[in-house]
N, C-alpha and C positions, 0 to 999 in steps of 0.2 A: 753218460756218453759212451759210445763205444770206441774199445782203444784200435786203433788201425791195423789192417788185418797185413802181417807179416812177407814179405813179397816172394812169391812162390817160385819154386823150383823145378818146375817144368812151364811150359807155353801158357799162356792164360787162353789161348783159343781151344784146348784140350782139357782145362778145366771142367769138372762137372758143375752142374749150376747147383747142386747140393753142397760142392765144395764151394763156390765163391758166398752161397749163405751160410755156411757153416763158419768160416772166416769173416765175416761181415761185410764183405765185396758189395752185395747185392742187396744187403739186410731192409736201406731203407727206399723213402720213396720222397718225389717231390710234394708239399703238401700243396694242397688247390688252390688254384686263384683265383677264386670265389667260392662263395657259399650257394651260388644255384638260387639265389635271391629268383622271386617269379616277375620282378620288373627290375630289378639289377643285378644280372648275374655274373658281374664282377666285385663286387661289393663283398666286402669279408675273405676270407682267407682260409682254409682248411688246414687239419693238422695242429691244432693247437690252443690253445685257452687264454687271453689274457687275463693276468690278474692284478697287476697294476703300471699305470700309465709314469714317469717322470719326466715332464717337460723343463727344458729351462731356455728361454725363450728374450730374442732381444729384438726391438721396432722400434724404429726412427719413421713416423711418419713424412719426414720433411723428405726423404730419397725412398720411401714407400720398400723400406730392404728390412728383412725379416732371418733373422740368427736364431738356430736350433739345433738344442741339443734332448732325444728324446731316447728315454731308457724305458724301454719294455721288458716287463717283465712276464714269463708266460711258464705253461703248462704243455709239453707235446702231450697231444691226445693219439698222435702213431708214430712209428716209428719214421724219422724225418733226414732224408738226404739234403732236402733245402725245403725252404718256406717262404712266403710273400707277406708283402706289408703292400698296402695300401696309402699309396701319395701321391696324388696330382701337382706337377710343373715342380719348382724349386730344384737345387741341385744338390747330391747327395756328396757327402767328401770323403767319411769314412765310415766303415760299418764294423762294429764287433760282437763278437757273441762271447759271451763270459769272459772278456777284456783279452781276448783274441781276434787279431782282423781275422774279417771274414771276406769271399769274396762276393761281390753284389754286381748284378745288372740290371738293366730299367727298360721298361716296354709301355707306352703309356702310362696307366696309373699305377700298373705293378712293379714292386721293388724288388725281386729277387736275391734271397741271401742263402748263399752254401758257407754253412760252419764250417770250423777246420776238420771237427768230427762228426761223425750223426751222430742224430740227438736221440733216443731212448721212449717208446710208449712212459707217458709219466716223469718223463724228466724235468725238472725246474729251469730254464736257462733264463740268459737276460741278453736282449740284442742294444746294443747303442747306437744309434745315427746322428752323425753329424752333418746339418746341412742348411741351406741359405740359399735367399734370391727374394723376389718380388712374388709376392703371395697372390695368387689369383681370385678373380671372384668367378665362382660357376654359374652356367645358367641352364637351368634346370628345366628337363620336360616341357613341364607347365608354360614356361618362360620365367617365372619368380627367380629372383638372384640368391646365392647361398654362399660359402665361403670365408675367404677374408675380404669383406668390405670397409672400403675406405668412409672417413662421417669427416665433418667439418675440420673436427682436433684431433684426428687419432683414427682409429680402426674399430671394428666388430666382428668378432666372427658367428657366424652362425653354421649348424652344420646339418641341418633336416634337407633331402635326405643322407647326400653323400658328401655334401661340403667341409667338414672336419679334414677329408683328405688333404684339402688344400692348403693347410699350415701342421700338420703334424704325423708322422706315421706310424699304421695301427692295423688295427682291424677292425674297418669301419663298416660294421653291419648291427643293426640293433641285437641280434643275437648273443653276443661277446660282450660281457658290462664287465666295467673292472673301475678299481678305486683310482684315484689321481690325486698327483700333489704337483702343481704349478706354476712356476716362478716367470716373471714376465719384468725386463729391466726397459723403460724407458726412459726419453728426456725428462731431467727435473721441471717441476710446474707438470708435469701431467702424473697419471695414476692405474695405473689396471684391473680390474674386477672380473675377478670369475667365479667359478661354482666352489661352493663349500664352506667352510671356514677361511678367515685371513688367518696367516700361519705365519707374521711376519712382514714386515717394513721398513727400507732402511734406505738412504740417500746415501752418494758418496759422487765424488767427481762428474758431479755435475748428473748424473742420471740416480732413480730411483727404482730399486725393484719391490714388488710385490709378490707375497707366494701366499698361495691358495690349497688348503689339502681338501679331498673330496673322499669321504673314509666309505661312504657309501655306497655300495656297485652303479654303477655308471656306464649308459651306451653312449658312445665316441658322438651321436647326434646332436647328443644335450649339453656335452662340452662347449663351452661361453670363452672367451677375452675382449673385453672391453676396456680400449684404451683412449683415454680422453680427461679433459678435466670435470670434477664431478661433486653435485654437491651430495654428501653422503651421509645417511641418517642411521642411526643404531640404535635397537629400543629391544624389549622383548614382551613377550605374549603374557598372557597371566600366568600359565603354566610354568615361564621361563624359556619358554624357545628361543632362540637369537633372530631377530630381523635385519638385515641389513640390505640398505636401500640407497642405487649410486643414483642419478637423476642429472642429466646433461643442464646447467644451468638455464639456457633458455625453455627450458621443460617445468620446471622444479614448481613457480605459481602454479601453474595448470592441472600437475600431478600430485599435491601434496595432500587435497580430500580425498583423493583415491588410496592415495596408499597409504594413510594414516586407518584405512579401515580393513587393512592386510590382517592384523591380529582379531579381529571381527568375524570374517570372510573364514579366517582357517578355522574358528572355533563351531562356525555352523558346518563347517565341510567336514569337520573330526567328529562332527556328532552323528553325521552319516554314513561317513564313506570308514569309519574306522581311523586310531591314533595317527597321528601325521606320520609320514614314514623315513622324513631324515633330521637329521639335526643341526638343520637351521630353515631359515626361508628370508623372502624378500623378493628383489625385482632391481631390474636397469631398465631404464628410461632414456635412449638415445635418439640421435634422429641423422640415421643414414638415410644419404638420398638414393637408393638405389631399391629398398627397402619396404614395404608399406603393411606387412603381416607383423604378430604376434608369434609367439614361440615360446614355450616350455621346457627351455633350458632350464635344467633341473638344480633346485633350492633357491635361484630367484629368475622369473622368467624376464625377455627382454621383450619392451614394448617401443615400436618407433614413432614417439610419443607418449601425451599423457593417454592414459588409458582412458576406459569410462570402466561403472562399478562390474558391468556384464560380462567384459571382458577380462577385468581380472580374476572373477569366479570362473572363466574357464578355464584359465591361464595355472593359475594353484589348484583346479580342481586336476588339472593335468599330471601334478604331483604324485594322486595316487594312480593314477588309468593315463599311464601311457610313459611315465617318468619311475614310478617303482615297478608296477606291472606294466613290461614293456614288450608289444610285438613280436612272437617270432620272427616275421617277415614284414615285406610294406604292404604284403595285401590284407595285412591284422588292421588296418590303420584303423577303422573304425570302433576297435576297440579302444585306441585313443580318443579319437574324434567324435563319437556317437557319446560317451560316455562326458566329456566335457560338455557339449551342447546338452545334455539333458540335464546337470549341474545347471546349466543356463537357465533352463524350464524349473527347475527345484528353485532356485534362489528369489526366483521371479514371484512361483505360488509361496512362497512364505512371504516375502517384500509387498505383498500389498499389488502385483501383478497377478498375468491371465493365472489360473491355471495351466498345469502341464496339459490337461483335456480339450482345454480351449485353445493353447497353441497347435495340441493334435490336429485337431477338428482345421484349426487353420492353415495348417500348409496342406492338410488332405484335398479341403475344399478351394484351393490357391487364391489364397487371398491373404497368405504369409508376406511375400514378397512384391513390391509393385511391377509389374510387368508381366505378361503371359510366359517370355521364355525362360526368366528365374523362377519362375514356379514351375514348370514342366522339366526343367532342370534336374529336380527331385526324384524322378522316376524315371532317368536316362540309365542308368545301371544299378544292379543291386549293388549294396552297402559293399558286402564279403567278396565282389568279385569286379573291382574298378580293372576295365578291359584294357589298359595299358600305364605305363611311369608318367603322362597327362596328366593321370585323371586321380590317381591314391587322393588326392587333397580337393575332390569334387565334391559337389551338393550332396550326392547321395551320402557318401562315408559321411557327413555332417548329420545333416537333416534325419535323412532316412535311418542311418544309424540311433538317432533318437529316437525315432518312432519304433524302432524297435525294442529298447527298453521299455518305452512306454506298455506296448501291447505285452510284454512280459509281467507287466505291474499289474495291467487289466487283470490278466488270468490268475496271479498271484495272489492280489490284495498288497494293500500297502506295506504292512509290519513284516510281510515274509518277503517283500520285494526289498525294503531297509537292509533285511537280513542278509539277504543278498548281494547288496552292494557291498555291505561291508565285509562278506565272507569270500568273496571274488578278489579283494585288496589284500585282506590277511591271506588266503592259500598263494596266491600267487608273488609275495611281496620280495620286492630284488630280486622278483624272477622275469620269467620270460613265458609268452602266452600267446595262444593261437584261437582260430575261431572255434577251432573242433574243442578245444580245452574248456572252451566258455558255454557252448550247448552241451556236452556232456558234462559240465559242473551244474547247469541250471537244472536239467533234466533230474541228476542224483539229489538235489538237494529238494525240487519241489517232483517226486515219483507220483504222487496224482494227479496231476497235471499234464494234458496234452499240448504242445508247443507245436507240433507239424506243419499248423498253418504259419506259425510266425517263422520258423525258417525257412519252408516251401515257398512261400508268398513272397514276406518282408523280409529278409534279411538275404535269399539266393535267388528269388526270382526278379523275372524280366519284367518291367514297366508298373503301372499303378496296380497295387488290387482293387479286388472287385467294391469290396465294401471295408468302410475303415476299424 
């Protein structure tokens, strides 16, 4: 940090601006409040690097009030007069940076904090916020709900694509992954589940807390708390990986062929897509009413409901394309999305289903979907360029994202298309990946190979191609 610049002895309006930098007057700057996201560009934060989250976290769903205490830990990437965190609604009490108040102020979702001192290109600091209220649920573009939502016994959060803001503050843009370790205290008789490992459980005056460490890099979307009663299964793979599996009891009949074949599902996905890439996996099973998608909250995804088998291969296939290799931005989404639905078309042609060819052929020829306008659906935008925060989670990022793996396999062959997949997982893995990162990797790995049609056509151009 820099130590504060000595108070001068003549006018500060006569000062040179060589001299107010030279004394550190002027040294730093605000960091951004936002990342420039191209369909959220207040989302994320500039100036700085998270590198690990500490939530400690307390819900009473009976008065729906929500108690936080959250330590960020970070990296300046400039040199920083203040910086922004990321929080929708709640109210903040105190703010400190290296266990000095700081001062803070709030402008819709941005938090505004000026340290006592600037912070230093490369400096380590750690901010605390303490704060509390009624957690909001968002409603998102599309109209899907995200946030903190309330379910029968308890809460969920979900945070695809900005809802994390609304129970903890960060830097909530997929860009910025950092580990976490999570402690969540509720009423006794109920439980919390989140990402990672359980780190701990212990009852005392009538409430019970659980903590959750997540050693993994982590984007603030895939962060999970599910509070509720649950019935909860523990097992592990052949390998030894740890499963752990919460399941809202009136779920638990329904759900338990499914996910008794989680250590199944990961062992054909590790034979393709390359070694699982965290250490652990599993799934929550609740059932909020506000709710009705799937999500890959990363090491067990949450399902509003019992799943079916197609659904959970997309759900863990997410783990590697989209949960370890994760988005630059949200206009990457298809590099999540395209890449799970083709897991879907994989899982299908080994299982005694279509082929991936005959599911091609069938959404080309529309006869995927029942109805004329879910099939035309498909070719309302290219994959790599969803024309507004609507539409990142439309047919095209799905569908057409698949079909463009596909016509990659076409030109490839299978054994070098495998190759592929798994070498896309390992380069990129707990990183961060964009479209341009993904045809200049295709390109260096298969150089014989012309692709021009398949990103001219499929993957940036406008409406159906000519021929499939």
């Amino acid at each position: 940090m820099r130590t504060p610049c000595p108070r001068p002895l003549v006018v500060a309006a006569v000062l040179s601006l060589t001299a107010l930098t030279a004394c550190g007057g002027v040294h730093g700057r605000p960091g951004g409040s936002g990342v420039r996201d191209p369909y959220f560009p207040k989302a994320g934060n500039g100036g700085y690097d998270v590198t690990h989250y500490g939530l400690d976290l307390a819900y009473d769903p009976d008065d729906h009030h929500l108690t936080g205490t959250a330590t960020v830990t970070a990296r300046a990437t400039a040199d920083l007069s203040a910086f922004n965190l990321d929080l929708d609604g709640l109210r903040v009490g105190t703010v400190e940076v290296d266990g000095r108040d700081a001062r803070f102020q709030r402008a819709g979702q941005e938090l505004t904090v000026r340290p006592p001192e600037e912070l230093d290109d490369g400096d380590t600091f750690r901010v605390t916020v303490r704060y509390d209220g009624e957690p909001e649920t968002i409603t998102d573009p599309d109209g899907s709900k995200e946030g903190w939502l309330r379910t029968a016994d308890g809460a969920l959060a979900l945070g695809q694509p900005v809802g994390s803001m609304a129970w903890f503050p960060g830097n909530h843009h997929p860009s910025d992954k950092a580990a976490y370790d999570i402690a969540v205290t509720v009423p006794e008789g109920l439980r919390a589940v989140s990402n990672g490992e359980p780190a701990g459980e212990r009852t005392a005056d009538g409430r019970t807390t659980s903590t959750w460490r997540t050693s993994e890099p982590m984007a603030s979307y895939l962060a999970t708390v599910a509070v509720g009663e649950w019935r909860v299964d523990r097992s592990r793979t052949a390998d030894g990986l740890p499963v752990f599996t919460a399941v809202d009891p009136t779920q638990a009949a329904a759900s338990e062929d499914v996910l008794e074949r989680i250590p199944e599902v990961l062992d054909w996905a590790g034979d393709l897509f390359g070694p699982y890439p965290f250490s652990s996996a599993g799934a929550i099973v609740d059932r909020p009413s506000d709710v009705t998608y799937a999500l890959e909250t990363q090491n067990r995804p949450v399902f509003p409901g019992a799943p079916g088998i197609v659904l959970l291969v997309h759900e863990l296939a997410h783990q590697w394309y989209g949960d370890s290799v994760t988005p630059k931005t949200w206009r990457d989404m298809w590099l999540n999305e395209g890449f799970a639905t083709y897991a879907e078309w994989l899982w299908q042609e080994d299982h005694g289903g279509d082929t991936a060819q005959e599911t091609f052929d069938a959404l080309y020829a529309g006869r995927y979907f029942a109805g004329t306008e879910a099939n035309a659906a498909i070719w309302a935008f290219p994959p790599a360029d969803p024309p507004d925060a609507a539409r990142i989670s439309g047919a095209p990022v799905y569908q057409r994202g698949a079909m463009v793996l596909h016509k990659i396999r076409q030109r490839a062959g299978d054994t070098a298309f495998r190759a592929l997949l798994r070498g896309w997982a390992a380069e990129h893995r707990h990183g961060n990946a964009d479209t341009g990162d993904f045809t200049a990797y295709v390109e260096r790995r298969l150089p014989d190979e012309d692709f021009t049609e398949v990103w001219e056509e499929w993957l940036h151009g406008d409406g159906k191609p000519d021929r499939p």
